[in-house]
C-alpha positions in Angstrom: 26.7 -142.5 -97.9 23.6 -140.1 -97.9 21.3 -138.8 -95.2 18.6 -140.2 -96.9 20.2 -144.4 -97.4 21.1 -143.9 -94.1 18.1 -143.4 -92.5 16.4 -146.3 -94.7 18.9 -148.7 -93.3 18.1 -147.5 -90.0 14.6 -147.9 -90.6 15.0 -151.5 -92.1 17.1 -152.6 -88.9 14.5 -151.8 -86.9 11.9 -153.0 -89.1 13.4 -156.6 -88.8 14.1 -155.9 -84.8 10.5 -155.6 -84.4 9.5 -158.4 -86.8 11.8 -160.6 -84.7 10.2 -160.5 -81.5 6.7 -160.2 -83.0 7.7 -163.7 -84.6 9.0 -165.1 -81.6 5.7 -164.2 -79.7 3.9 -166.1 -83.0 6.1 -169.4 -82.6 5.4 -169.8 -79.2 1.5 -170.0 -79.3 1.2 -171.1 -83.1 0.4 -174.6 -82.1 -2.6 -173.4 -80.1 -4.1 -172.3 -83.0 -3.9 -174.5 -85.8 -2.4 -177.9 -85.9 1.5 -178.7 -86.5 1.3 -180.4 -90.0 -0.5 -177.8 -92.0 1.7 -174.7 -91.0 0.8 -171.2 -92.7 3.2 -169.3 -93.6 4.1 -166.0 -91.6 3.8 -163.1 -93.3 5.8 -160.9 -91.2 8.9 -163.3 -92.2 7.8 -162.5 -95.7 8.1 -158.8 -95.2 11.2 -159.1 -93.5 13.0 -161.4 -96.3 12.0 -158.8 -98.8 13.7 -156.5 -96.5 16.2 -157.8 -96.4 17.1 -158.3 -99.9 15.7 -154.8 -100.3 18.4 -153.7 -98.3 21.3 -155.9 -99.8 20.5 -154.2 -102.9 21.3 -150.8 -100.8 24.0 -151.7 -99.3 26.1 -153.3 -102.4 25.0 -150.2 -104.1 26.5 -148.5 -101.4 29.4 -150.1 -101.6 29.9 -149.8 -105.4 29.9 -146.0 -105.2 32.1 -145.9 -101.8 34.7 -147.9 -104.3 34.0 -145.6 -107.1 34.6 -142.4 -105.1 38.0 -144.3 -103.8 39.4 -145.0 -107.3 38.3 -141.3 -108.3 40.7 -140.2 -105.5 43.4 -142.7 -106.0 46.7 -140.3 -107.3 47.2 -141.5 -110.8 49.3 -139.7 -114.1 46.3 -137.9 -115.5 45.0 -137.0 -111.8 48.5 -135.5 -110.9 48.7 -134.0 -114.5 45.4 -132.4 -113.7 46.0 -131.1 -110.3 49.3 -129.4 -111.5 47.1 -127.8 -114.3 44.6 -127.0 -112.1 47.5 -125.1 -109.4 48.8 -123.6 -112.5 45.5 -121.8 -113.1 45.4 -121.1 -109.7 48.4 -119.1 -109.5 47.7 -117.4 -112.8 44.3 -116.4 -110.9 46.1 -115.0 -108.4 48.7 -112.9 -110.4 45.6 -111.9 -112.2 43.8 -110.6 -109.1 46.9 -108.7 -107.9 47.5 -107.1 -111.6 43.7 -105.6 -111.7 44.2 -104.4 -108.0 47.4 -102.7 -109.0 45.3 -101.7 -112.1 42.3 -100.5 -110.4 45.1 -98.5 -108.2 46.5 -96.6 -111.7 43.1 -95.7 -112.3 42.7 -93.8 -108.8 45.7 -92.1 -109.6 44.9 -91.1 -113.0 41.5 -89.6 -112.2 42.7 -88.2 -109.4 45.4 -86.5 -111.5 43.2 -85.6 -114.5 40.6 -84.4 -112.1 43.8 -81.8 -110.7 44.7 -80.9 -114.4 40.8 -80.2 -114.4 41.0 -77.8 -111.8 44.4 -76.1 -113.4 42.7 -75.8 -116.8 39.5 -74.5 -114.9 41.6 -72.1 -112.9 43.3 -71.5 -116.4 40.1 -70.5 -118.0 39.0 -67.8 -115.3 42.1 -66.0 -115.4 42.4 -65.8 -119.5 38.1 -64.9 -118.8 39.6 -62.1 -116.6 42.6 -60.9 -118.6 41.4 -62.0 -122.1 42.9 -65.0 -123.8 46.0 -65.0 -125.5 45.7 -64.3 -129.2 47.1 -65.9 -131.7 49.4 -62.7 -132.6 53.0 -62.2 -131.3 52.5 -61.1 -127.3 53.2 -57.7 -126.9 56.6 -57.2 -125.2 55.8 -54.5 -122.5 52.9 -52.4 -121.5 53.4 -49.9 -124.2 52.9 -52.0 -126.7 49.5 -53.2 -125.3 48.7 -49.1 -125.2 50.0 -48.6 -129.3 48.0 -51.5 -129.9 44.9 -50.8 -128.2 44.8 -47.0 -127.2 41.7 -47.4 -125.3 43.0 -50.3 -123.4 42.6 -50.0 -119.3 44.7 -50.3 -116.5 44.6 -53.9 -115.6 46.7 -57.2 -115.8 48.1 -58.3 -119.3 50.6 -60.6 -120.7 53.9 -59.7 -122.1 57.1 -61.0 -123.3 59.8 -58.9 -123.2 62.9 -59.3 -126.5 65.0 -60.8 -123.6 62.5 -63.8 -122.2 61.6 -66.7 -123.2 58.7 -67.0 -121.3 55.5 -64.9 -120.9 54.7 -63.7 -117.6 51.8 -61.5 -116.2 52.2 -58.0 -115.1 50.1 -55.0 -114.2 49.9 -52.3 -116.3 49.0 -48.1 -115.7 47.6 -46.8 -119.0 47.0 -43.3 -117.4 49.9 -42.0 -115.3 52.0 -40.2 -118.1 50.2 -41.3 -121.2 50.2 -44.9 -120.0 52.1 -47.7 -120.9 53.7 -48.8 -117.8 54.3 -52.0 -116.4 54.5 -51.4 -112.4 57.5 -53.8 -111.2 56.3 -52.3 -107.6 53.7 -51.4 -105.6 53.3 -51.5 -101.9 50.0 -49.9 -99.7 48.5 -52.7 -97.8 51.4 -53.9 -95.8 50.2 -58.0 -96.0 53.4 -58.5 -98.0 56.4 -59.1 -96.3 59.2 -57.6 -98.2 62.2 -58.5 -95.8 62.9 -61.5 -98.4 66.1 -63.3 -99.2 67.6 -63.3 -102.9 65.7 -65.7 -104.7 62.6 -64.2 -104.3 63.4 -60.8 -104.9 65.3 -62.5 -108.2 61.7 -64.5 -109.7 59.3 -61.5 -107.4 56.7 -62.5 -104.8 53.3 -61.0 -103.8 50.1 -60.9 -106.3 50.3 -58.5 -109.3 47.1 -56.9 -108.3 48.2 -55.7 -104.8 51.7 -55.2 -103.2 54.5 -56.9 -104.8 57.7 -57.1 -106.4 57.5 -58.2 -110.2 61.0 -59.8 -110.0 65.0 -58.3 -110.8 65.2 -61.3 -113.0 62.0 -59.7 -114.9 63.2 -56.5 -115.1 66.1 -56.9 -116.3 64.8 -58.7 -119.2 62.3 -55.0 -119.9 65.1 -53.0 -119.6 68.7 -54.5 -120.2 68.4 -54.0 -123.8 66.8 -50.8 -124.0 67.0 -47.5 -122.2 63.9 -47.2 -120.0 62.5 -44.7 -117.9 61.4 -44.8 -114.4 58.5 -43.4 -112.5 58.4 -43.9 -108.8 54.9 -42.6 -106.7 55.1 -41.8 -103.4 52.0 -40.9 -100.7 52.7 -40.1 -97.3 49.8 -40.7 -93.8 48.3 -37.6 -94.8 47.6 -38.4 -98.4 50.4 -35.7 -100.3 51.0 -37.3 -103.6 54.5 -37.0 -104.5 56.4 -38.3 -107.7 60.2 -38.6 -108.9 60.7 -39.8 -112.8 64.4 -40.9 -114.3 64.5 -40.4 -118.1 67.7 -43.0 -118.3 67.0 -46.3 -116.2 68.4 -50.2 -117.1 69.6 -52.8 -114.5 72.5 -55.4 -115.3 72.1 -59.1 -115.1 72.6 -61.8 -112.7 75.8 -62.4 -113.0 76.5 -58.5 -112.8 74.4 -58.1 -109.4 71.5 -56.9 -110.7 73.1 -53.4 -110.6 71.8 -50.3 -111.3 73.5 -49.5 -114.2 71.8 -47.0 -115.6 70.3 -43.9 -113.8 69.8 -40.4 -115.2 67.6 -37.1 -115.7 65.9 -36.7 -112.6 62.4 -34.9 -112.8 59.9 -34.7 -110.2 58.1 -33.4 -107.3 59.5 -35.4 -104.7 63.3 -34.5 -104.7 66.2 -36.8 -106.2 66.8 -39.8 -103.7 67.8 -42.3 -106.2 70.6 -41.3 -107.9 73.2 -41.7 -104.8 72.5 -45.4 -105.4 73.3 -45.3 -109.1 76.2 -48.3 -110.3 75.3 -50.3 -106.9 74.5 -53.9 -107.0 71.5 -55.2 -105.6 71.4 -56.3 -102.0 69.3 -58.8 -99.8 69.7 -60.1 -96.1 71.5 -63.1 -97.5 73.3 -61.4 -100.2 75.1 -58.6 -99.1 76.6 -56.8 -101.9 76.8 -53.1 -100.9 80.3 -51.0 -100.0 79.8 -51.0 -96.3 82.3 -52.1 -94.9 80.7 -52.0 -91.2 78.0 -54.6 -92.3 75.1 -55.7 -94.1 72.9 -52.9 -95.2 69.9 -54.9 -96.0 69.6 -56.4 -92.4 70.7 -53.5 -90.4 68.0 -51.6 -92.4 65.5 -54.6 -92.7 64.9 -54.6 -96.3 66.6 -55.3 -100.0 68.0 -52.6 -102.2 70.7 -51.2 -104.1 72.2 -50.4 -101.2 75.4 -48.2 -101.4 77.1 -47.4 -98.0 73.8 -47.5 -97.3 70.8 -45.4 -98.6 68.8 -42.3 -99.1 66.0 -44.2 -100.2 64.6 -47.7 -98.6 61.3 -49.2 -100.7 61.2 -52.7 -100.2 62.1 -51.4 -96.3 60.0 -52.6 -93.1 55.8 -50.8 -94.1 55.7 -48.4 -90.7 53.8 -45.7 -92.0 54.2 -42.2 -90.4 56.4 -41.4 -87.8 59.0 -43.7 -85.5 61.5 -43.3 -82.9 65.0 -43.3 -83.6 65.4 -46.8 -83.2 63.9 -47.6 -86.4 65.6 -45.4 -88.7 66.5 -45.8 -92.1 64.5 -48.9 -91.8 60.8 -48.2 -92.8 59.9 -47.7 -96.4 61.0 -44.2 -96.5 62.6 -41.6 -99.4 64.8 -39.1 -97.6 64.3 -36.0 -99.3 60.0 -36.4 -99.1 59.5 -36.6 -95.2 62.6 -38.0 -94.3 64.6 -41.0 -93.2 62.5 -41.7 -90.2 58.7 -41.5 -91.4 57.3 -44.2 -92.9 55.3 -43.8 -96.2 52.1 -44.8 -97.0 52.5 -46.2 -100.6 54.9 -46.4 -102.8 54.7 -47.5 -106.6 58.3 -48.2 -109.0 57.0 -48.1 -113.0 59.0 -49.0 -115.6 58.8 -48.7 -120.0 60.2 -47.6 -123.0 62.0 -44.3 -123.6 59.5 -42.5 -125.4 60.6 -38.8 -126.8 57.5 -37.1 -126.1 55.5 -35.3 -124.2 54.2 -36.8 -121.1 51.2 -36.5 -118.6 52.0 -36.1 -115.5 50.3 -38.5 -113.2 49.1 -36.0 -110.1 47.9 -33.5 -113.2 51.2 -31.7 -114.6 51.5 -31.5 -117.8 54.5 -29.5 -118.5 57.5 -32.3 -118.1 59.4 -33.6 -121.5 62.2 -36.4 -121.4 
């Protein structure tokens, strides 16, 4: 029943209430004002028997639609049929709901990860602006091809694929020590880089090709284990004096043969032979220790990673103390024994590596008089 009928039946009940009382004043003093057998009739019995029937009408109304609503609700077939329709599209809804959540999730995820590929193909974009983009011609497969290629080409970070890799890597090449053409494998001056490093990463190289690092064994034995190379190694001391030692016959073995320095020969230079006593000896790290001393490990009694021998006149990747140290320390700074010694530190040392080339050759401090 509505607010509204309701309140009209209220009204109606009172309505009558009233009319009641009002009529039973009237009955009590009606013979004092006209006589008994003419009587008039009372029109506030009128209004209340049109009331009433008024409100009959109401009320069976009421009634009807109370009844109505009750059969509505009554369970029958096509009721239950209905409600198990209407649960089924319920449940749909809901698997519905949770399949665009999880849907909506996927999306996250992919823009988040296409918005990461962005950032690699940005960060992709302003290198190749840097270096120059890759051409569509085969990559050239060390330095020196880059300098027959181009001759005016600078010193700077290029791409190259050596004959024995299958992937291109990026490496920093010297076109004007000796004519140019070399690709530095390493390079040390700043001391940020720590070079007391287990095996792996003196196998794939750490640091950043445009300051100190080490390009990798791995790497350079895929530039020089199928052809002869020669090696240039530049030293400076604390007080500046530029030294140099070149090797005209230089290849390392593979993995599985230690990384060994296979090939050394025909010493050149202004900074005295400290090389060649390491010549046929694998490569050693603090967690691979593959020298002939028997006493110990030369890479962590000295505190770096070499082809150490029983152990070394030479120690490059050795701890950066540059000039003098007490006794203590050793053999154990970056040192090369016959320039300053075993026990002061250098200042910067460079290893550069390419092609055997039978020519005359520029020497990098301004000789000019060396040939291979």
């Amino acid at each position: 029943m509505s607010v509204c009928k309701m309140k009209i039946l209220i009204f109606g009940l009172f309505l009558i209430g009233s009319c009641t009382v009002q009529g039973a004043y009237r009955e009590r003093y009606r013979n004092l004002d006209q006589p008994s057998d003419n009587p008039q009739p009372d029109k506030c019995e009128l209004k209340i028997n049109q009331l009433k029937a008024h409100l009959d009408d109401k009320i069976n109304a009421l009634k009807l639609d109370i009844q109505k609503s009750r059969n509505v609700l009554q369970p029958t077939d096509n009721n239950a049929e209905l409600h198990s329709n209407i649960g089924v599209i319920l449940l749909s809804l809901k698997l519905l709901a949770a399949d665009l959540e999880s849907f909506g999730r996927n999306l996250t995820t992919i823009a988040n990860t296409t918005s990461a590929l962005q950032q690699q193909l940005q960060i992709t974009d302003s290198i190749q602006n840097v270096f120059g983009k890759p051409s569509n011609t085969i990559t050239p497969a060390n330095c020196l091809e880059v300098k027959q290629k181009n001759p005016e080409a600078p010193s700077s970070i290029y791409l190259i694929q050596p004959t024995l890799s299958k992937d291109q890597f990026w490496v920093h090449c010297d076109m004007t020590g000796k004519n140019g053409g070399w690709v530095t494998i390493h390079h040390r001056s700043l001391g940020e880089e720590d070079f007391y490093r287990d095996w792996h990463d003196y196998k794939v190289g750490f640091g950043n090709v445009a300051g100190d690092y080490w390009l990798g064994l791995e790497y350079i034995h895929q530039l020089t284990g199928n052809q002869i190379n020669e090696l240039l190694i530049q030293l400076v001391d604390v007080d500046g004096v530029e030294k140099y030692a070149r090797y005209s016959h230089f290849s390392i073995g593979s993995e599985e043969q230690g990384y060994a320095l296979k090939v050394l020969n025909g010493y050149t230079g202004t900074a005295g032979d400290s090389l060649m006593y390491h010549a046929g000896s694998k490569f050693s790290t603090k967690d691979k220790d593959q020298d002939s001393w028997g006493e110990g490990s030369c890479a962590q009694s000295h505190g770096g990673a070499w082809w150490y021998k029983s152990c070394d006149k030479s120690n490059l990747n050795g701890r950066y103390l540059p000039g003098e140290h007490p006794d203590t320390l050793n053999y154990q700074s970056m040192y090369w024994d016959s320039f300053r010694g075993s026990n002061i530190g250098l200042k910067s040392a460079r290893m550069l590596v390419r092609p055997r080339q039978e020519e005359l050759m520029e020497d990098a401090f301004g000789d000019t008089s060396l040939r291979i």
